[in-house]
Chimera marker file (.cmm) of the C-alpha trace (Angstrom):
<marker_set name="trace">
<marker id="1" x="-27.005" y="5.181" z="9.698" r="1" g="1" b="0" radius="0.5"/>
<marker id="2" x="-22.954" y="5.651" z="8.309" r="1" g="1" b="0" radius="0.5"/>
<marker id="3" x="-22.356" y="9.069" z="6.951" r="1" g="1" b="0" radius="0.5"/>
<marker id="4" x="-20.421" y="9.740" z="4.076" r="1" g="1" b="0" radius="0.5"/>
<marker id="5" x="-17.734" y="10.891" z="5.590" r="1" g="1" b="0" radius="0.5"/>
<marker id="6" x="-17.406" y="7.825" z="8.028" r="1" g="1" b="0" radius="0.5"/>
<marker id="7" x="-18.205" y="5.315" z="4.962" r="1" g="1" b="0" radius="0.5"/>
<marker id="8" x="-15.056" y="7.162" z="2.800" r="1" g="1" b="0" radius="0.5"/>
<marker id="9" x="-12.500" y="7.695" z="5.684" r="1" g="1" b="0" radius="0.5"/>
<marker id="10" x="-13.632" y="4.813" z="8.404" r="1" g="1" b="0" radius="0.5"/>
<marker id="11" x="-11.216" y="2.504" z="7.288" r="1" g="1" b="0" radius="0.5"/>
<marker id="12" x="-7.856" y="4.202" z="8.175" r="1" g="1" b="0" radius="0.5"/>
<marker id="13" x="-7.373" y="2.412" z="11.541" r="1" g="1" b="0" radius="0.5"/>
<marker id="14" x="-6.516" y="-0.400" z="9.437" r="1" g="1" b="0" radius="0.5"/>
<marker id="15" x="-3.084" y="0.832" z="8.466" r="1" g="1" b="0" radius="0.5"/>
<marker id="16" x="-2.265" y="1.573" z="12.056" r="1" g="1" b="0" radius="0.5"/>
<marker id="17" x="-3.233" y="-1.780" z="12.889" r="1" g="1" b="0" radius="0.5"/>
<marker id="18" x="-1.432" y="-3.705" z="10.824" r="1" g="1" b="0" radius="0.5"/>
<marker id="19" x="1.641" y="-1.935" z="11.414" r="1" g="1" b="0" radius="0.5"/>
<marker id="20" x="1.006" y="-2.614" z="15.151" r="1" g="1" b="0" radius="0.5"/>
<marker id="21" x="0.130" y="-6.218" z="14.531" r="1" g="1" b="0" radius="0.5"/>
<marker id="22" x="3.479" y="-6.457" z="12.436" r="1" g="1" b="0" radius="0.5"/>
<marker id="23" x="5.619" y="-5.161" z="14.818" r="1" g="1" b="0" radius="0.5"/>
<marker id="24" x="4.279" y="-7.433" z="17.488" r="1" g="1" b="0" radius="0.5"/>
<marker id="25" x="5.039" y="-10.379" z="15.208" r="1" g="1" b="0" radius="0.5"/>
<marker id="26" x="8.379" y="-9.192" z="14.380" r="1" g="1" b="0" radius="0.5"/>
<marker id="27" x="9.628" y="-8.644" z="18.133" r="1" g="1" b="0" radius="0.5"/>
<marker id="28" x="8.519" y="-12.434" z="18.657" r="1" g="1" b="0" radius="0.5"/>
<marker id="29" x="10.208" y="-13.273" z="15.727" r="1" g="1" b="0" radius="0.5"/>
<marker id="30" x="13.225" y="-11.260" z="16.500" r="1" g="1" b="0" radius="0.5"/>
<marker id="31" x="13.036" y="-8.778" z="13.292" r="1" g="1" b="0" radius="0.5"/>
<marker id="32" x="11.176" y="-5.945" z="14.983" r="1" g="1" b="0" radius="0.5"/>
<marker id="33" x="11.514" y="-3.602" z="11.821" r="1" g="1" b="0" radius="0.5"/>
<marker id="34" x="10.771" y="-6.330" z="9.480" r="1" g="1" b="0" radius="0.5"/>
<marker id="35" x="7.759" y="-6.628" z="10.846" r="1" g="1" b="0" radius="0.5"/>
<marker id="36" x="6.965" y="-3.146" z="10.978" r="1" g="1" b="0" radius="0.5"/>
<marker id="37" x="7.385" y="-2.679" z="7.848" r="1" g="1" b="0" radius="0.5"/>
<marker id="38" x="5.561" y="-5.661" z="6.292" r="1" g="1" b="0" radius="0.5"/>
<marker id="39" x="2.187" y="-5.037" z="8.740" r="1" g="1" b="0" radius="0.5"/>
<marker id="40" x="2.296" y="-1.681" z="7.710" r="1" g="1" b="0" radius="0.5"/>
<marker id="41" x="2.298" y="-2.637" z="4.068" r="1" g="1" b="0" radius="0.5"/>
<marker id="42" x="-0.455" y="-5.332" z="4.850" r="1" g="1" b="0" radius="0.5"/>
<marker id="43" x="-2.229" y="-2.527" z="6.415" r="1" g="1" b="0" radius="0.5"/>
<marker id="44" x="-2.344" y="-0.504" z="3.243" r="1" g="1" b="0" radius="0.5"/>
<marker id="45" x="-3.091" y="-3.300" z="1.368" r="1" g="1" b="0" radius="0.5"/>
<marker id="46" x="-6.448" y="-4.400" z="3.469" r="1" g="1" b="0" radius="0.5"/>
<marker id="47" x="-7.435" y="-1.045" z="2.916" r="1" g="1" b="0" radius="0.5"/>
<marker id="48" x="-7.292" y="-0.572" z="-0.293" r="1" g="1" b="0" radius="0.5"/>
<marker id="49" x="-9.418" y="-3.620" z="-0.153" r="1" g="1" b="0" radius="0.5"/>
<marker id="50" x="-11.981" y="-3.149" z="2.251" r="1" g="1" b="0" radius="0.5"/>
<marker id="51" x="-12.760" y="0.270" z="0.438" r="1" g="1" b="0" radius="0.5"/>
<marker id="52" x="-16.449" y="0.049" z="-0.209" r="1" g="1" b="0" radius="0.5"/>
<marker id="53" x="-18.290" y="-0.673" z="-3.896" r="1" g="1" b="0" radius="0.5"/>
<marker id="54" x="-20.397" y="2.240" z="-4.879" r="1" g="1" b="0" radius="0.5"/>
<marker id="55" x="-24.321" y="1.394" z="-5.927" r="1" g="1" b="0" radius="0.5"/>
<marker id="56" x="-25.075" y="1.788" z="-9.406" r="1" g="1" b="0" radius="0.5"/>
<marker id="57" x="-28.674" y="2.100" z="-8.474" r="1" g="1" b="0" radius="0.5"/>
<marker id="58" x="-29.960" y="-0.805" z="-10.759" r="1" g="1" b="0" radius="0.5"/>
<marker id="59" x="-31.722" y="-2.237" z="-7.898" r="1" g="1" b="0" radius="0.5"/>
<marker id="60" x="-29.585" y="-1.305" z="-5.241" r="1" g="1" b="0" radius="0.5"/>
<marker id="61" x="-26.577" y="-4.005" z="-7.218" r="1" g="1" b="0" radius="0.5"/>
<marker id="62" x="-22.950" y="-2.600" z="-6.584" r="1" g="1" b="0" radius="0.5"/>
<marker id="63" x="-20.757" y="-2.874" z="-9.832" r="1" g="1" b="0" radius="0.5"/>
<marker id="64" x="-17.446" y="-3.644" z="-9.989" r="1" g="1" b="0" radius="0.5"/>
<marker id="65" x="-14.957" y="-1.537" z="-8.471" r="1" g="1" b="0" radius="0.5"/>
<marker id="66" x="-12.428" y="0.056" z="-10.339" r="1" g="1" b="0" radius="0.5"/>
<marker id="67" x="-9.343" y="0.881" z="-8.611" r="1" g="1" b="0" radius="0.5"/>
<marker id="68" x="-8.916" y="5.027" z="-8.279" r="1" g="1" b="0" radius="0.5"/>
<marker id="69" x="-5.392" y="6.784" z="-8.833" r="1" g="1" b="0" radius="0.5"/>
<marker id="70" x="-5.341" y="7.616" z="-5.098" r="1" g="1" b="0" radius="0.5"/>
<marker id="71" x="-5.797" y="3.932" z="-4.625" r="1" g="1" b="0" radius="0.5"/>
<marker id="72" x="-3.391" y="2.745" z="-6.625" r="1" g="1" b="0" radius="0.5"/>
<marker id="73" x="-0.588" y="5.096" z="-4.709" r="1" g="1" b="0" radius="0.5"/>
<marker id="74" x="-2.052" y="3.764" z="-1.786" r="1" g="1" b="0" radius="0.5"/>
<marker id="75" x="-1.776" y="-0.178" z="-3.158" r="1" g="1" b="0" radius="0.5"/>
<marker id="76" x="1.738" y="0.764" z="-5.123" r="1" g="1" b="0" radius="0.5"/>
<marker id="77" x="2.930" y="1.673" z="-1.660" r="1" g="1" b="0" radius="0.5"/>
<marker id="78" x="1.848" y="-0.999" z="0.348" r="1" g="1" b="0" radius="0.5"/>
<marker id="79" x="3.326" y="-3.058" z="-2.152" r="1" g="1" b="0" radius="0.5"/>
<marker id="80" x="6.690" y="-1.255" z="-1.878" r="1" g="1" b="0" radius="0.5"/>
<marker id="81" x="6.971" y="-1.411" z="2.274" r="1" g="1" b="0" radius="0.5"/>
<marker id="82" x="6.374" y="-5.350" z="2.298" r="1" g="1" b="0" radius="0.5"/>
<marker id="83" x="9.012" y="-5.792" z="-0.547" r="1" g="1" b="0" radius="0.5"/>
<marker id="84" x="11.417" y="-3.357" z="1.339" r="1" g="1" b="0" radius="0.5"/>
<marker id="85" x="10.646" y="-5.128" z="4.894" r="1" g="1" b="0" radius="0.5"/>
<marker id="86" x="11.464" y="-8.441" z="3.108" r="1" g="1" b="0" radius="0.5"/>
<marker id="87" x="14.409" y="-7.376" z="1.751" r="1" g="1" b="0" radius="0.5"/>
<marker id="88" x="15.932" y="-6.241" z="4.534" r="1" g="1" b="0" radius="0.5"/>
<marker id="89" x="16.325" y="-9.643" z="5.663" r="1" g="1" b="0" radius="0.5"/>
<marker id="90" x="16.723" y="-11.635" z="2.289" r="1" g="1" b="0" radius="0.5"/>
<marker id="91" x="18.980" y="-9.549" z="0.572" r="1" g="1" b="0" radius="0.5"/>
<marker id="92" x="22.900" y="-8.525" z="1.550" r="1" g="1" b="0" radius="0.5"/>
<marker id="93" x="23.716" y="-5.414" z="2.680" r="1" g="1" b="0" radius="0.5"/>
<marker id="94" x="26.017" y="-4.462" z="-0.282" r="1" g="1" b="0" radius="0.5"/>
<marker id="95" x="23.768" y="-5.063" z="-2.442" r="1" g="1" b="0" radius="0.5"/>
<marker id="96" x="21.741" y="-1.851" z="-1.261" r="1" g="1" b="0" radius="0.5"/>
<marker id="97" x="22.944" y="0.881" z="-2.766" r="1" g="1" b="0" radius="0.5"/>
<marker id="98" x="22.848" y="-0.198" z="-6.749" r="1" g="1" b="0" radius="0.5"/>
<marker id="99" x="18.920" y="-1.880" z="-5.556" r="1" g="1" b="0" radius="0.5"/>
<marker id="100" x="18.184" y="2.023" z="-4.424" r="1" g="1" b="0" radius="0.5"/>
<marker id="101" x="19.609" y="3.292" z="-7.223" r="1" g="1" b="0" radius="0.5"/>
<marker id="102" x="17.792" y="0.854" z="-9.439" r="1" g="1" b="0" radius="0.5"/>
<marker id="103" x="14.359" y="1.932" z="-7.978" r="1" g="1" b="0" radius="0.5"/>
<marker id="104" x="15.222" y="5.395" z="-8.109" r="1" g="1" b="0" radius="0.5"/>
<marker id="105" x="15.666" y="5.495" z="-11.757" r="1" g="1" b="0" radius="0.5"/>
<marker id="106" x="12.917" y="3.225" z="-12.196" r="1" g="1" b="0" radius="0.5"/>
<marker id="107" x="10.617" y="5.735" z="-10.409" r="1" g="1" b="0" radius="0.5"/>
<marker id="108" x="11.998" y="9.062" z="-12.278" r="1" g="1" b="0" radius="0.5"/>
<marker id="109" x="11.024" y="7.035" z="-15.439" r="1" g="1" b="0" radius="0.5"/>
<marker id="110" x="7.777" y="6.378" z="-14.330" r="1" g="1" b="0" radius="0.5"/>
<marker id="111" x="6.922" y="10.013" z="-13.261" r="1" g="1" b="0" radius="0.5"/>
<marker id="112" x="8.716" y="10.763" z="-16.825" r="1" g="1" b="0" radius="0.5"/>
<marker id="113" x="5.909" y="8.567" z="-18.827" r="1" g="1" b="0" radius="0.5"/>
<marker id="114" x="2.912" y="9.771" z="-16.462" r="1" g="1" b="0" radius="0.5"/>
<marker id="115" x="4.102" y="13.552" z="-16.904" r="1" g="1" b="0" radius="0.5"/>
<marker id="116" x="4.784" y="13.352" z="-21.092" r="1" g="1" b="0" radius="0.5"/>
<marker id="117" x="0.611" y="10.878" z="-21.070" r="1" g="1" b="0" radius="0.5"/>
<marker id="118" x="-0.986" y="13.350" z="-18.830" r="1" g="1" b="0" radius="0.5"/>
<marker id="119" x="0.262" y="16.201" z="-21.496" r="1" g="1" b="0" radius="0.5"/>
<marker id="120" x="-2.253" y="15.142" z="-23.873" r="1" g="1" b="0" radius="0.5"/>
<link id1="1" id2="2" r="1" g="1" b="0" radius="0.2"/>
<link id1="2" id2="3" r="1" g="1" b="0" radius="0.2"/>
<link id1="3" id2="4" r="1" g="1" b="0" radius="0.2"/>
<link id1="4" id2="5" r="1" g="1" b="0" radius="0.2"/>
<link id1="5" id2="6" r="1" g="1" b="0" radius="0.2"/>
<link id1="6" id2="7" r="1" g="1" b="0" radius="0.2"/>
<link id1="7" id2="8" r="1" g="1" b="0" radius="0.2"/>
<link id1="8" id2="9" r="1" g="1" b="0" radius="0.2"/>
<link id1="9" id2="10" r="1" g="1" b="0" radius="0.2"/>
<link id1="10" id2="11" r="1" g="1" b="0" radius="0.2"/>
<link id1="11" id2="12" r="1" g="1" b="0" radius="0.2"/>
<link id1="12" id2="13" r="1" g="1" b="0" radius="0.2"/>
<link id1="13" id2="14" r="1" g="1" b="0" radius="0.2"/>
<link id1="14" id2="15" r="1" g="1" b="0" radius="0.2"/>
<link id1="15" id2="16" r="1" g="1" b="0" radius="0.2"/>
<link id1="16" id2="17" r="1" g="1" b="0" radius="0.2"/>
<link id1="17" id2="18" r="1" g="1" b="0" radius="0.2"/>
<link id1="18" id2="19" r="1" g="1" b="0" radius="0.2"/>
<link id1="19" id2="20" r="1" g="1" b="0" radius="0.2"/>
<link id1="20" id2="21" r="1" g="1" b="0" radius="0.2"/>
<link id1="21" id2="22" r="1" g="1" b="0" radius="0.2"/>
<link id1="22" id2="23" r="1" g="1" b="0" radius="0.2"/>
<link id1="23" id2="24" r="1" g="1" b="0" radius="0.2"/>
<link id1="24" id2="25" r="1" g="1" b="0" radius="0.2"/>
<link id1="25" id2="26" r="1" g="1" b="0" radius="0.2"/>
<link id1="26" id2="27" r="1" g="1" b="0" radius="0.2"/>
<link id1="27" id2="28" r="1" g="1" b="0" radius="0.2"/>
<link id1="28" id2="29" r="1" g="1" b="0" radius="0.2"/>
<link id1="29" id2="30" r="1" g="1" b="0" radius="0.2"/>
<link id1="30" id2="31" r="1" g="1" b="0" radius="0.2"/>
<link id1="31" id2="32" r="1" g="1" b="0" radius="0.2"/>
<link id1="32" id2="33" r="1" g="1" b="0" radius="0.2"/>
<link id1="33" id2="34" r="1" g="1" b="0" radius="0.2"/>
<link id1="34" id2="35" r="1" g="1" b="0" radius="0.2"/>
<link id1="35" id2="36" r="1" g="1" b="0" radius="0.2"/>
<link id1="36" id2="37" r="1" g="1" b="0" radius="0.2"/>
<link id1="37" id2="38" r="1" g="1" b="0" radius="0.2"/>
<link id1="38" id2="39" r="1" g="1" b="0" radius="0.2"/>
<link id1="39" id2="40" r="1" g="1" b="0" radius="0.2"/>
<link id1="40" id2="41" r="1" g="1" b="0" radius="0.2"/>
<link id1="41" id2="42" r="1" g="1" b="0" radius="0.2"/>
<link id1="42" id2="43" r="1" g="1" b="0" radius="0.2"/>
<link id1="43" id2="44" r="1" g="1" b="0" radius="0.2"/>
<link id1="44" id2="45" r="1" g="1" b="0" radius="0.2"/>
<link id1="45" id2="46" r="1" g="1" b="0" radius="0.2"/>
<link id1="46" id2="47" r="1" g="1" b="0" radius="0.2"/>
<link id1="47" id2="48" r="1" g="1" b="0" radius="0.2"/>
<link id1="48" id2="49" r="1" g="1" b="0" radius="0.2"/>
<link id1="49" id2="50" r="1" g="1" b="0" radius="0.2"/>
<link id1="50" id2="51" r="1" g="1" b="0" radius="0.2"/>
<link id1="51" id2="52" r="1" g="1" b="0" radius="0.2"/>
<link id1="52" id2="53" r="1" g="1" b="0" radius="0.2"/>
<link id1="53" id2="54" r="1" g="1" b="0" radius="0.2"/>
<link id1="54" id2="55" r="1" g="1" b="0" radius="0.2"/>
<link id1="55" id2="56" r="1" g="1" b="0" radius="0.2"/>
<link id1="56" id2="57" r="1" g="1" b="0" radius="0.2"/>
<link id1="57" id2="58" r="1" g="1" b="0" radius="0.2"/>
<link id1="58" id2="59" r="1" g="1" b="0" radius="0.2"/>
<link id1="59" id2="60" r="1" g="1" b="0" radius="0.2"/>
<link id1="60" id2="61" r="1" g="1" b="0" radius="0.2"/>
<link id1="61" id2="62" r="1" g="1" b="0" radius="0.2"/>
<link id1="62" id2="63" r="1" g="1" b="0" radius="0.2"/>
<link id1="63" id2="64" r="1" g="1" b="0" radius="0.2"/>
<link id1="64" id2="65" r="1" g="1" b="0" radius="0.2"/>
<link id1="65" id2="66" r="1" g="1" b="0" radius="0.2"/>
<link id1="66" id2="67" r="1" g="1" b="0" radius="0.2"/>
<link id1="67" id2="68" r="1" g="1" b="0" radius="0.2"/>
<link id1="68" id2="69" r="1" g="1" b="0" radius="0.2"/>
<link id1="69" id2="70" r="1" g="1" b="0" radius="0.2"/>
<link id1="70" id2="71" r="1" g="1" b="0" radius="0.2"/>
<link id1="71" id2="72" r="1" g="1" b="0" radius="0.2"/>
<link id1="72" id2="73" r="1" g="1" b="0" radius="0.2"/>
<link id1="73" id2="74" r="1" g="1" b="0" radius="0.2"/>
<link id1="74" id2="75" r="1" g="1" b="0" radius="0.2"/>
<link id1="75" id2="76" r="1" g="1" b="0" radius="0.2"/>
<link id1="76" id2="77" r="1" g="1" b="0" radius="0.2"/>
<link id1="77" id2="78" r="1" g="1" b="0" radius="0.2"/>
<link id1="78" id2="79" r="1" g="1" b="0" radius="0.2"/>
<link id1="79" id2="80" r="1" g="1" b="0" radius="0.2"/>
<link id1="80" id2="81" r="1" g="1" b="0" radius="0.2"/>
<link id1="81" id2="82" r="1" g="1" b="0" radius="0.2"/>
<link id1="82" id2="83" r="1" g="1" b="0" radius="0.2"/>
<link id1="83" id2="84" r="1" g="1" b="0" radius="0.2"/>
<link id1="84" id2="85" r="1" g="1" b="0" radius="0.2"/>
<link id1="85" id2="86" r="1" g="1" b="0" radius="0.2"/>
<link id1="86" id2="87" r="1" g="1" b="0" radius="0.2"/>
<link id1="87" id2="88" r="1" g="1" b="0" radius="0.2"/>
<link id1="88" id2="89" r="1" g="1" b="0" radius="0.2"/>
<link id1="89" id2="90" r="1" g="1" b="0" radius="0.2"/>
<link id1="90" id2="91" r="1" g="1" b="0" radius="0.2"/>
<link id1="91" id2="92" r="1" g="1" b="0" radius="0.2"/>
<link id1="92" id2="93" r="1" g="1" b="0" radius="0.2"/>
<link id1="93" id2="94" r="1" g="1" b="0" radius="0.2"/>
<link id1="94" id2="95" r="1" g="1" b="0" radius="0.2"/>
<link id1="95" id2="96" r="1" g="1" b="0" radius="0.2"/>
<link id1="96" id2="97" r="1" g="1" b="0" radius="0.2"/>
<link id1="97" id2="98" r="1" g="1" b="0" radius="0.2"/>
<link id1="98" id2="99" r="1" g="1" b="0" radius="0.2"/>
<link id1="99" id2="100" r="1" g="1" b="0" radius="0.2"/>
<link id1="100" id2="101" r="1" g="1" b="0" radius="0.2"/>
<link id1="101" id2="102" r="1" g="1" b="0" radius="0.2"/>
<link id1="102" id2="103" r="1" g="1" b="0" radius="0.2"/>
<link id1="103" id2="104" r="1" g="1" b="0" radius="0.2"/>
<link id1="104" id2="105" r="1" g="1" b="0" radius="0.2"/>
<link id1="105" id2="106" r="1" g="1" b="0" radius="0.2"/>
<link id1="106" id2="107" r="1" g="1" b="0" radius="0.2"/>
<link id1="107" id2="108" r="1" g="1" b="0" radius="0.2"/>
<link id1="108" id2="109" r="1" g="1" b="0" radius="0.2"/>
<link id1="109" id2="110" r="1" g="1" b="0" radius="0.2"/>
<link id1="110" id2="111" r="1" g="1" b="0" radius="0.2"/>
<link id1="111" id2="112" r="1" g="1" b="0" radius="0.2"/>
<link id1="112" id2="113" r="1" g="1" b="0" radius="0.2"/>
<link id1="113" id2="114" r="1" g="1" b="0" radius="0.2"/>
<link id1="114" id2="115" r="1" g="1" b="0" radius="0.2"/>
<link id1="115" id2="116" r="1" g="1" b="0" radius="0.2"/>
<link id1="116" id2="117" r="1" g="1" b="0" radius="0.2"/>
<link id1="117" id2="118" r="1" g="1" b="0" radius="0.2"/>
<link id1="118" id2="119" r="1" g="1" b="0" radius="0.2"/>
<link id1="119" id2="120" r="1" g="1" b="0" radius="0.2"/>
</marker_set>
């Protein structure tokens, strides 16, 4: 029988993994970082999706999972390092340092809103 502990923190090889898988990949396909950085983000991704559905002990049925703020981070982020590993490729380097600077302020803003809705 799983333990509690293994159930909620068994999963974390997977983000390993993917980056490893990823940067396989990308030294065959000649963008080693690339493909760092995309397998790592698949990595989060998978295991924010493998994360197991808690019983709601009608009958032993599981009900449908609602995605925590830890997960979210976790998701958000995964999200953010397949987008970045992408872009490295796709987009020109001058274009760089105004995309930073774009998520940058996008971010503050965020942290803004969640700081002023949390206050309530």
């Amino acid at each position: 029988m799983e333990s509690e502990h293994g159930r909620r923190h068994g999963g974390f090889f997977l983000i390993p993994a993917g980056a490893l898988i990823g940067l396989g990949t990308g030294i065959i396909a000649g963008y080693m970082w690339t493909g760092l950085l995309v397998g790592l983000g698949a990595g989060f991704l998978i295991f924010v999706a493998d994360r197991p559905e808690r019983a709601t002990g009608n009958g032993g049925r599981t009900a449908p999972r609602k995605l925590g703020a830890s997960e979210l981070i976790l998701l958000l982020t995964g999200i953010y390092i397949i987008l970045a590993g992408i872009a490295i490729v796709v987009i020109p380097r001058p274009l760089w340092p105004y995309l930073l600077a774009g998520l940058l302020l996008l971010l503050g803003i965020w942290l803004v809103v969640r700081g002023l809705a949390w206050g309530d």
